[in-house]
PASEBA-1860 file (N, C-alpha, C; in nm, 3 decimals):
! residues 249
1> XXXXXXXX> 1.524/14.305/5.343/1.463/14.424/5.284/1.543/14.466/5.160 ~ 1.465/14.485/5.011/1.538/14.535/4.900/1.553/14.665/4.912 ~ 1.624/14.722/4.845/1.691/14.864/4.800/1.584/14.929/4.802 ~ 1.477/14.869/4.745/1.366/15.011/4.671/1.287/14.991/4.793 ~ 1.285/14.873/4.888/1.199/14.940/5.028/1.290/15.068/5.094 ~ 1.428/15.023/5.138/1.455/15.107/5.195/1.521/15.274/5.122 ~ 1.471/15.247/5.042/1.471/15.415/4.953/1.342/15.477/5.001 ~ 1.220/15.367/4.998/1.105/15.390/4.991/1.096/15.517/5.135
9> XXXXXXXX> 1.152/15.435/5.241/1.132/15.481/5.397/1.199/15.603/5.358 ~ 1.361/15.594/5.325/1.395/15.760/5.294/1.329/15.882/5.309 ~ 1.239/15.822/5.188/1.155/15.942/5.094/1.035/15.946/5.210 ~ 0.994/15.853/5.220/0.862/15.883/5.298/0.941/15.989/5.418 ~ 1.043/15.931/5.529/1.131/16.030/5.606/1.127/16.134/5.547 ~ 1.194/16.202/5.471/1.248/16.337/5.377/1.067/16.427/5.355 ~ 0.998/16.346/5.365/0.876/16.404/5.280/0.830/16.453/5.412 ~ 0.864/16.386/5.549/0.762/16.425/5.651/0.643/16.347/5.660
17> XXXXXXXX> 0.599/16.214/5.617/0.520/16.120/5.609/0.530/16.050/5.758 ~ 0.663/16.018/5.821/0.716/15.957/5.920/0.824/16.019/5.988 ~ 0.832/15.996/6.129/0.966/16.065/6.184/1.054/15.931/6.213 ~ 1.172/16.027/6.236/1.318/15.933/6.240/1.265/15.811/6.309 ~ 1.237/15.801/6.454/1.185/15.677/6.529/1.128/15.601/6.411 ~ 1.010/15.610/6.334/0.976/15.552/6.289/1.063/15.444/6.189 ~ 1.131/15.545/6.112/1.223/15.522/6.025/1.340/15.402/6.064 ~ 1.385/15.412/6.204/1.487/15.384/6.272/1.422/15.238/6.263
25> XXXXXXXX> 1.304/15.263/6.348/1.231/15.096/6.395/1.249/15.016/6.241 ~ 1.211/15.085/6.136/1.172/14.991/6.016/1.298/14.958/5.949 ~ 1.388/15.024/5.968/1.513/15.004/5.889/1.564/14.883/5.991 ~ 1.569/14.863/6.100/1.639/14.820/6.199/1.547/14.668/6.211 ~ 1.453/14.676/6.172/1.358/14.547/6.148/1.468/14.425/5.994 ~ 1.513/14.516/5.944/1.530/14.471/5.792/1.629/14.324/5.796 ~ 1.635/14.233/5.706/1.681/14.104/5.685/1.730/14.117/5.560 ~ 1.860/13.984/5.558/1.920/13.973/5.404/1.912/13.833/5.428
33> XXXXXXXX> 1.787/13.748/5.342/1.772/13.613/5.322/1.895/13.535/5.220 ~ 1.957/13.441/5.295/2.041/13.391/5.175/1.972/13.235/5.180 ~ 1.867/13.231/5.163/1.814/13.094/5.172/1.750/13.008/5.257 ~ 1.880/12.965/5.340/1.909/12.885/5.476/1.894/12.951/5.609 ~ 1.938/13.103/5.535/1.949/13.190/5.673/1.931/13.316/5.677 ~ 1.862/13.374/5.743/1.787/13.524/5.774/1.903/13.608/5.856 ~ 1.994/13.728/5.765/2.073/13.767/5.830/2.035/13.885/5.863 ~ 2.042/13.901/6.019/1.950/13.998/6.100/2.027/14.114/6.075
41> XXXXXXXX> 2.055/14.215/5.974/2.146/14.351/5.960/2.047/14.474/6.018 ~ 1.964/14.464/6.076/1.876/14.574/6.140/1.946/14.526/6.273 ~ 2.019/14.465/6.373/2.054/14.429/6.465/2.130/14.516/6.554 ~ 2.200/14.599/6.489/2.283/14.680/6.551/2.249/14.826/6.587 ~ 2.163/14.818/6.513/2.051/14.947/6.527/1.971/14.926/6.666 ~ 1.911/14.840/6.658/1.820/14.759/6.765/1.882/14.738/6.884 ~ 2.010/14.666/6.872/2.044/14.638/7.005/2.185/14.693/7.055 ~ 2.243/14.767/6.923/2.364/14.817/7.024/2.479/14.691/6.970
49> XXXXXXXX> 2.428/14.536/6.899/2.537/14.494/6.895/2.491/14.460/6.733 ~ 2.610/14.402/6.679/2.600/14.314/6.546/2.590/14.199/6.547 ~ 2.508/14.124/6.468/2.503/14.001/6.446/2.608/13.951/6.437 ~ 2.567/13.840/6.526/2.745/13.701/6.536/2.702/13.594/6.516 ~ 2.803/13.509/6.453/2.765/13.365/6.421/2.810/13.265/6.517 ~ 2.732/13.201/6.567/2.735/13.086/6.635/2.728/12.961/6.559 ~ 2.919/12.876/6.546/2.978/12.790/6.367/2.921/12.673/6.453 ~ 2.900/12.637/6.582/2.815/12.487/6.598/2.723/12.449/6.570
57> XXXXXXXX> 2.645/12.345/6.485/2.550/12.297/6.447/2.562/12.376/6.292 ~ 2.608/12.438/6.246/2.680/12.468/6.118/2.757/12.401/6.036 ~ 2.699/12.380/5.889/2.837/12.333/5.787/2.918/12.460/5.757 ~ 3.045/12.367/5.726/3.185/12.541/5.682/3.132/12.600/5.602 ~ 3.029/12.536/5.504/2.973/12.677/5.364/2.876/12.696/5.411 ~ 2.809/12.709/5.529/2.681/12.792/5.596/2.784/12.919/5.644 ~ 2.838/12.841/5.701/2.966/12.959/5.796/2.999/13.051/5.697 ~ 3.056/13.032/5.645/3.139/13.110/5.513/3.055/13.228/5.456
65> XXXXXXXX> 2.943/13.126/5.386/2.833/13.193/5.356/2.777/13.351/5.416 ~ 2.754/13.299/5.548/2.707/13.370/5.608/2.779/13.511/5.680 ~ 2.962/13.453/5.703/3.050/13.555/5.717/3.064/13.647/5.616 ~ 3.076/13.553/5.489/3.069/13.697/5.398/2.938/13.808/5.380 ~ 2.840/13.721/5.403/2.758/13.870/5.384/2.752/13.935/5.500 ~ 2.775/13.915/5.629/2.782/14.032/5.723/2.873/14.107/5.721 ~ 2.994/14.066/5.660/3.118/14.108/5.615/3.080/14.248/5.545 ~ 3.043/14.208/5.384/3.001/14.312/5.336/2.925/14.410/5.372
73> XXXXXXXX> 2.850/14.374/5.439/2.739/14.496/5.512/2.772/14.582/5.643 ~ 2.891/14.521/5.676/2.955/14.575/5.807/3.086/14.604/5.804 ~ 3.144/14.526/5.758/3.292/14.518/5.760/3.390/14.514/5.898 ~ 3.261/14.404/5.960/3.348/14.338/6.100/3.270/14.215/6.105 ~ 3.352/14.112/6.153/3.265/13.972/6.188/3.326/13.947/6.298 ~ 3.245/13.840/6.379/3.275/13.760/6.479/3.213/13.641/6.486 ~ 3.274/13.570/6.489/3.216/13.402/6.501/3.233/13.315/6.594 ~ 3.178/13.276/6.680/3.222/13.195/6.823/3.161/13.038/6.789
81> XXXXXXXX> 3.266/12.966/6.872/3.304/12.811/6.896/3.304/12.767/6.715 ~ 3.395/12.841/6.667/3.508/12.790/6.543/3.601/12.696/6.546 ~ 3.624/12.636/6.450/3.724/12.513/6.476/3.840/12.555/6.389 ~ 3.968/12.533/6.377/4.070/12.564/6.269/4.020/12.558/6.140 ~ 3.973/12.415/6.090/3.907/12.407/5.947/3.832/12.520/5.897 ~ 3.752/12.602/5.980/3.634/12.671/5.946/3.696/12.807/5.930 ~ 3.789/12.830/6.033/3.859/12.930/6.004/3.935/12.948/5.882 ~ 3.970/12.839/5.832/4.027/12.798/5.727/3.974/12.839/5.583
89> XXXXXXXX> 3.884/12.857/5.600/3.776/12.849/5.479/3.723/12.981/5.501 ~ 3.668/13.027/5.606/3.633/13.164/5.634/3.752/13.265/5.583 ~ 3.874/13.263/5.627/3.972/13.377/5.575/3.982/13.384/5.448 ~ 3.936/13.315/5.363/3.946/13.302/5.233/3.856/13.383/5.160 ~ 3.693/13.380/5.245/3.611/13.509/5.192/3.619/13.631/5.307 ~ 3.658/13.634/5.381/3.693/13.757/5.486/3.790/13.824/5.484 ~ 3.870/13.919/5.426/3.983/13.968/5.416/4.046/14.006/5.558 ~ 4.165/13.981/5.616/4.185/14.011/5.738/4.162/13.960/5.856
97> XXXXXXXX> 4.069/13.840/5.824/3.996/13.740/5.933/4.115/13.659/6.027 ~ 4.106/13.691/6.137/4.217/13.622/6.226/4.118/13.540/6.332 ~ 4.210/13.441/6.407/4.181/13.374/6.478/4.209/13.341/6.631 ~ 4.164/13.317/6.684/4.187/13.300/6.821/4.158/13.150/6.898 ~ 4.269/13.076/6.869/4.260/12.957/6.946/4.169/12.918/7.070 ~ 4.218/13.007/7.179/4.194/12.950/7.287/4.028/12.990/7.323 ~ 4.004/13.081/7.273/3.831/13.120/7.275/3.775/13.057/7.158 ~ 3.842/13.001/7.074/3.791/12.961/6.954/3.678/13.048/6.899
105> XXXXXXXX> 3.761/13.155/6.842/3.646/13.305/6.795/3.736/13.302/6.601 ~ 3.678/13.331/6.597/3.685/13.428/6.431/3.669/13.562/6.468 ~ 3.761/13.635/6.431/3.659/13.790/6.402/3.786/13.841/6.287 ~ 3.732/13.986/6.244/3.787/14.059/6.125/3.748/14.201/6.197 ~ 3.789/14.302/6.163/3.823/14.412/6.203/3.764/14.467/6.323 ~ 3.806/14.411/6.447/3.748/14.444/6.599/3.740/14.648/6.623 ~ 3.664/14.642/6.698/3.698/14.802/6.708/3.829/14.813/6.781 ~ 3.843/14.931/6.724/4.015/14.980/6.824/4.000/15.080/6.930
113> XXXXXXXX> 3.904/15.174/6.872/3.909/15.206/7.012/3.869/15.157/7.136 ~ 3.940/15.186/7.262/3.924/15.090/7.380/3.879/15.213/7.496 ~ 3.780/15.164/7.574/3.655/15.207/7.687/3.815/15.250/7.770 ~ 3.743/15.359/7.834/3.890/15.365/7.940/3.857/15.300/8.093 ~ 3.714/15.256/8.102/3.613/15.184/8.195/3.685/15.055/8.125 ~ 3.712/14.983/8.257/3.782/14.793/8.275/3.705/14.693/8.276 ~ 3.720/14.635/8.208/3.625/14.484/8.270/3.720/14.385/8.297 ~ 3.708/14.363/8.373/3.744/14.225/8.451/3.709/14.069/8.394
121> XXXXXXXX> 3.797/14.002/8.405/3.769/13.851/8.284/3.823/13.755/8.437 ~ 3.772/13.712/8.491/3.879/13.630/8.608/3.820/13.458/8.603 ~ 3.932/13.370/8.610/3.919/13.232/8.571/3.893/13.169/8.734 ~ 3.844/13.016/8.739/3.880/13.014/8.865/4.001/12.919/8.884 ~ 3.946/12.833/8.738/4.073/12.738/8.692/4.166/12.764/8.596 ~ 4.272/12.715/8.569/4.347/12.680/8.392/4.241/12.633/8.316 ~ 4.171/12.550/8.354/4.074/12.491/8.270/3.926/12.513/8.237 ~ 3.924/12.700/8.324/3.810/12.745/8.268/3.794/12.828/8.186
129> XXXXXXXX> 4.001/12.870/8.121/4.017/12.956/8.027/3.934/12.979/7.925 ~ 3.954/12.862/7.846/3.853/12.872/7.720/3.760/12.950/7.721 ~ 3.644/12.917/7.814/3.540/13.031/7.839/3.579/13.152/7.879 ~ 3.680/13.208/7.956/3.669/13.297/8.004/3.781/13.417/7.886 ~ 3.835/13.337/7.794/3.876/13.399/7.691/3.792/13.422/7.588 ~ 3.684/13.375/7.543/3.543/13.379/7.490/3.513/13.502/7.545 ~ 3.478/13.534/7.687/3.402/13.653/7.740/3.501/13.758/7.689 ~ 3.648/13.731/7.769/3.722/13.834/7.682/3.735/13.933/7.571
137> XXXXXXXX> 3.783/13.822/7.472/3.791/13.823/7.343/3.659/13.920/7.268 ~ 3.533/13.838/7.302/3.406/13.890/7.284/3.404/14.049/7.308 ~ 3.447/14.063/7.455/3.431/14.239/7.493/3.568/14.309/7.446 ~ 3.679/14.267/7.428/3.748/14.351/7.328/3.703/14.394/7.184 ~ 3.684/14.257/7.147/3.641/14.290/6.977/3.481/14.377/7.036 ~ 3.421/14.432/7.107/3.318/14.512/7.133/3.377/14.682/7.165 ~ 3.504/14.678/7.184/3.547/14.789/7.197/3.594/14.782/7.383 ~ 3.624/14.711/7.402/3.650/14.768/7.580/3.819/14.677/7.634
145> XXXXXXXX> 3.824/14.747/7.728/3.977/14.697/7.768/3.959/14.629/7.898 ~ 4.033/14.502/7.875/3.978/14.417/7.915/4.147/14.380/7.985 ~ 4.088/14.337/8.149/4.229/14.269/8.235/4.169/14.161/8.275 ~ 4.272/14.049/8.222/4.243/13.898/8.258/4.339/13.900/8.433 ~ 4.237/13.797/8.455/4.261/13.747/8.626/4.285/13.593/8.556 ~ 4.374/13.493/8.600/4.336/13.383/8.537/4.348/13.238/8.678 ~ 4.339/13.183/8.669/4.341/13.106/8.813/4.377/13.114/8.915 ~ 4.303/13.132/9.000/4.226/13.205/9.156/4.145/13.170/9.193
153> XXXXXXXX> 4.121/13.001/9.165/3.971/12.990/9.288/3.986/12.926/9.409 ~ 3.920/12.890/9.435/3.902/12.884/9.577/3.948/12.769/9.670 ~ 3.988/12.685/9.584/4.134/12.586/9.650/4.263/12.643/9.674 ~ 4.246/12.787/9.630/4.398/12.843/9.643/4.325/12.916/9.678 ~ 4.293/12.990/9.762/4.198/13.136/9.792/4.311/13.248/9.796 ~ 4.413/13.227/9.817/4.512/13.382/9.906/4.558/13.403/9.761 ~ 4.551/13.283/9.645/4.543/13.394/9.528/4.516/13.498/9.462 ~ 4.403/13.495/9.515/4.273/13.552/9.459/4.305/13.727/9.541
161> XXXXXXXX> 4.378/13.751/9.702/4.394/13.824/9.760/4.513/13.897/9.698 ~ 4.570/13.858/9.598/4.705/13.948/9.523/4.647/14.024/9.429 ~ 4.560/14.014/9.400/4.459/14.061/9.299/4.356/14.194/9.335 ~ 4.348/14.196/9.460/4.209/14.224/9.488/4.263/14.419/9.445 ~ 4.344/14.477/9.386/4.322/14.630/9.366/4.273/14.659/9.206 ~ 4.329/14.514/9.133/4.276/14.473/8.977/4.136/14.475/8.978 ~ 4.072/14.392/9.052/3.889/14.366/9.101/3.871/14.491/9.120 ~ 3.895/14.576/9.226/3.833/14.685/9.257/3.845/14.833/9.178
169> XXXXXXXX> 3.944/14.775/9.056/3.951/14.873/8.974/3.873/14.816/8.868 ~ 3.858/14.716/8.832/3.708/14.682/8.728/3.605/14.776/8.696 ~ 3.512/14.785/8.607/3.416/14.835/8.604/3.302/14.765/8.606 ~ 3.340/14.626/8.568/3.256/14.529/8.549/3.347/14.406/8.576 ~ 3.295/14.267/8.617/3.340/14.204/8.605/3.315/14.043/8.561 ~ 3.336/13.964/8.496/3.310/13.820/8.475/3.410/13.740/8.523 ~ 3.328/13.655/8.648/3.403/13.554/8.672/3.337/13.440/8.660 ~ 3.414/13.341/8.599/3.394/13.242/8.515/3.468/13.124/8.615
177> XXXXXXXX> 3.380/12.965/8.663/3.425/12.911/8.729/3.338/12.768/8.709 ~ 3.419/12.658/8.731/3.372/12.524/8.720/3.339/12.402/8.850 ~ 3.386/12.352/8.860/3.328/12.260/8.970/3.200/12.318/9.034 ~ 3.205/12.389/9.200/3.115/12.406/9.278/3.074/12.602/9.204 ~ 3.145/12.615/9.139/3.114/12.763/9.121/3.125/12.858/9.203 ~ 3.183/12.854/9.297/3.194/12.926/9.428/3.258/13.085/9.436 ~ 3.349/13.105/9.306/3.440/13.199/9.295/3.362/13.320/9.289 ~ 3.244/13.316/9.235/3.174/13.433/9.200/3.108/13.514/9.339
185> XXXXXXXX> 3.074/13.347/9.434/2.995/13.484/9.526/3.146/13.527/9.634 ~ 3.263/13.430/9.652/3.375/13.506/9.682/3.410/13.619/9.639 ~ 3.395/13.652/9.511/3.420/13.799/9.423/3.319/13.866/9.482 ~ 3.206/13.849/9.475/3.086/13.917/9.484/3.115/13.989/9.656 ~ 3.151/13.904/9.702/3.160/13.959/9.860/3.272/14.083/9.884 ~ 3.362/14.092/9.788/3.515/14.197/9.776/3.502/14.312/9.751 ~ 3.400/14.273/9.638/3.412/14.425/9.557/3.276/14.460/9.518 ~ 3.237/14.596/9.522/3.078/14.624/9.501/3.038/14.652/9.319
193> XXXXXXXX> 3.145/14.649/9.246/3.045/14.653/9.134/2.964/14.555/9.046 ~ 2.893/14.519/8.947/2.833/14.448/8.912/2.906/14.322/8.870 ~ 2.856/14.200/8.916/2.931/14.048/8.861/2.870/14.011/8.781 ~ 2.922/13.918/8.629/2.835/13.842/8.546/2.940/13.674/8.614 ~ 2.842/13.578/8.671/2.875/13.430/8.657/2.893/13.383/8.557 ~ 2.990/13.324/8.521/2.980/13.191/8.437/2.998/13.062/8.462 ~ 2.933/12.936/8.465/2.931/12.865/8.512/2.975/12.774/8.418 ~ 3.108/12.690/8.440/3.143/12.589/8.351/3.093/12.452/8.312
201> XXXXXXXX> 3.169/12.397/8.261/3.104/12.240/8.272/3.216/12.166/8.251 ~ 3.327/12.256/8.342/3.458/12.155/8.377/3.410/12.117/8.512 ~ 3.447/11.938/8.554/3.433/11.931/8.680/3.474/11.768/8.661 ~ 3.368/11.680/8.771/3.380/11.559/8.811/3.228/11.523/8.772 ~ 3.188/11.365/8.792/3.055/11.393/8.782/2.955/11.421/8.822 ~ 2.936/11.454/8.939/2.838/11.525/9.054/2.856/11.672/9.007 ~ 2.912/11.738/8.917/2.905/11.899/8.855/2.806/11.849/8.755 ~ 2.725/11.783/8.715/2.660/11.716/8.624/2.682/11.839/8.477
209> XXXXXXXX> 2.795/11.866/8.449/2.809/11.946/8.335/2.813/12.080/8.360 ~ 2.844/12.151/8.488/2.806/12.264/8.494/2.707/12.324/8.559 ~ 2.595/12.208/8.591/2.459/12.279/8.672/2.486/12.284/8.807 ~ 2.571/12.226/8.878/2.574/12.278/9.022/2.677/12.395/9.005 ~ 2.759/12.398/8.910/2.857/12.518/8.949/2.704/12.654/8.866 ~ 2.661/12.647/8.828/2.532/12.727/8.777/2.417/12.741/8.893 ~ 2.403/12.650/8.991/2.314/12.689/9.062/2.345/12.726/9.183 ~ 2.503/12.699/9.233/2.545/12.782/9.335/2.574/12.913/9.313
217> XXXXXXXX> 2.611/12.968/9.192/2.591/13.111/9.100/2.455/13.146/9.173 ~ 2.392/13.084/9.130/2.211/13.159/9.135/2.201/13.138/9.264 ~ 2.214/13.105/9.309/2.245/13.071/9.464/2.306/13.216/9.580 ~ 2.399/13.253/9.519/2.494/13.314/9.587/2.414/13.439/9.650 ~ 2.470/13.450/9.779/2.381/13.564/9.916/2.492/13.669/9.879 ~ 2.574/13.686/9.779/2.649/13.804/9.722/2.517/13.916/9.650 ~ 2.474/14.033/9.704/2.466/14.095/9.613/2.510/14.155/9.514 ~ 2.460/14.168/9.358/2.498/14.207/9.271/2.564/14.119/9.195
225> XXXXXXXX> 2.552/14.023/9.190/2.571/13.831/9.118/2.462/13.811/9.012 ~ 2.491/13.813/8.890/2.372/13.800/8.817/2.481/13.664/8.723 ~ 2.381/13.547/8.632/2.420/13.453/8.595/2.381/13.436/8.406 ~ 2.505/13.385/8.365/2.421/13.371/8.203/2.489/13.193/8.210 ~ 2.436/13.159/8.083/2.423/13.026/8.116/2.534/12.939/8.108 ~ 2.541/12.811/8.108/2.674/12.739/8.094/2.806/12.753/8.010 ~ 2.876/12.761/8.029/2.955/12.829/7.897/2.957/12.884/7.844 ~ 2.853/13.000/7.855/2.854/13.091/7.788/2.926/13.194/7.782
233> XXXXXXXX> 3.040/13.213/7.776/3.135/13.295/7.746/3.092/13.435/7.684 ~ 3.052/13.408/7.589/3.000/13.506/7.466/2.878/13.594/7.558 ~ 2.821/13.540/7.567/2.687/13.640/7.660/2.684/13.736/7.770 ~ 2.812/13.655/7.828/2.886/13.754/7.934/2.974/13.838/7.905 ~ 3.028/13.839/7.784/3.100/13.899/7.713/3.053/14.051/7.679 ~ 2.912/13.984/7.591/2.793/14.136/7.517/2.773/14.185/7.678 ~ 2.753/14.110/7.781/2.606/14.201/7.896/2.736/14.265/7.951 ~ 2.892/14.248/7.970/2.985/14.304/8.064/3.011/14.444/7.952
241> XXXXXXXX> 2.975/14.499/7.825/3.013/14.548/7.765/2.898/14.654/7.747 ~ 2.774/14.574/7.746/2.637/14.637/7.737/2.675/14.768/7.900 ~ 2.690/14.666/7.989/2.703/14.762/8.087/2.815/14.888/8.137 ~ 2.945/14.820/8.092/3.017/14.897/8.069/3.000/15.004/8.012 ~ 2.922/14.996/7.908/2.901/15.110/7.802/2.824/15.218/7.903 ~ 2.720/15.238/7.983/2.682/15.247/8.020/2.669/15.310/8.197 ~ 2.789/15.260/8.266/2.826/15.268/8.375/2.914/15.340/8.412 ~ 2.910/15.459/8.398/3.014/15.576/8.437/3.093/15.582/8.551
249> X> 3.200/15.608/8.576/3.245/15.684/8.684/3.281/15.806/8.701
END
């Protein structure tokens, strides 16, 4: 949307032609085409979050590209499954742009203030970090304070029992787990507030990538177990934050 549409809505607003709702919906509809790519800046209006870049299936000057103009229009980015190179190239048009290895995120000026409501990040392996620093990472830079649990599943179970006043002080929680996926409806059975699954695609080959630890998730006779998809780190990240926001005590 150019300048002189959204002056246009202003005036029509100001004149009494349209009310705010209206106004809200159309501004919040609006796009900045850079060619290749439709950058959704009505997004945050709409949904509560800002547009993020997802750098896989991306060249570094799509990336770049595309960081800087949300950059300018916001003056926060986040970019998930980044590689060093890209980061590389990104800090160069992002002022302040830092990085995060182990979630492999980009972001530039995260919010600071922090939810005094917890979310919970809990691994089941070492080797389901990655993702479960993704979810992390994701709901800090969203504004919330976030306590990592980090390997506790269920080959070691009495781990998981040193923990359990961290869980029940959560507000939310993501637990993130690979092979059989099992950790979640164990969690799910402890503590009553809402679980997001994540289901890895660390395993052997009978985890065929993640779908049995994903369908014993969907599976689970835990109420209050809800599932986002393989690795998805990031999704569980927005919905543990969406709800947080949301979930009083």
């Amino acid at each position: 949307m150019e300048n002189g549409e959204i002056i246009r809505i202003l005036k029509s607003l100001k004149s009494g032609k349209i009310s705010i709702d209206d106004a809200v919906s159309r501004l919040s509809s609006t796009y900045e085409s850079l060619g290749f790519a439709n950058i959704d800046v009505g997004r945050k209006l709409r949904t509560g979050v800002s547009e993020v870049i997802f750098c896989e299936g991306k060249t570094t000057e799509q990336v770049v590209e595309i960081a800087a103009a949300i950059y300018k229009r916001s003056k926060r980015l986040l970019a998930t499954r980044a590689d060093p190179e890209t980061f590389a190239m990104v800090k160069k048009a992002v002022p302040g742009a830092t990085y995060n290895e182990k979630a492999r995120i980009i972001m530039a000026n995260p919010h600071r203030k922090r939810s005094r409501r917890r979310i919970g990040v809990v691994s089941a392996g070492t080797s389901d970090i990655p993702v479960a620093e993704e979810a992390a990472v994701t709901a800090e830079f969203l504004g919330n304070s976030v306590d990592r649990i980090y390997d506790v599943g269920v080959a070691g179970i009495h781990r998981l029992f040193g923990h359990l006043d961290r869980l029940k002080r959560a507000n939310v929680l993501v637990v993130v787990a690979g092979m059989e996926g099992a950790l979640a409806s164990v969690v799910g059975g402890l503590v009553g507030g809402p679980i997001i699954g994540v289901p890895t695609s660390v395993g052997y080959g009978a985890s065929f990538g993640g779908l049995a630890s994903m369908l014993t998730m969907l599976n689970s006779c835990a109420p209050g177990v809800t599932v986002v998809n393989i690795d998805n780190g990031f999704g569980a990240g927005v919905a543990a934050s969406l709800i947080n926001s949301k979930r009083g005590k």
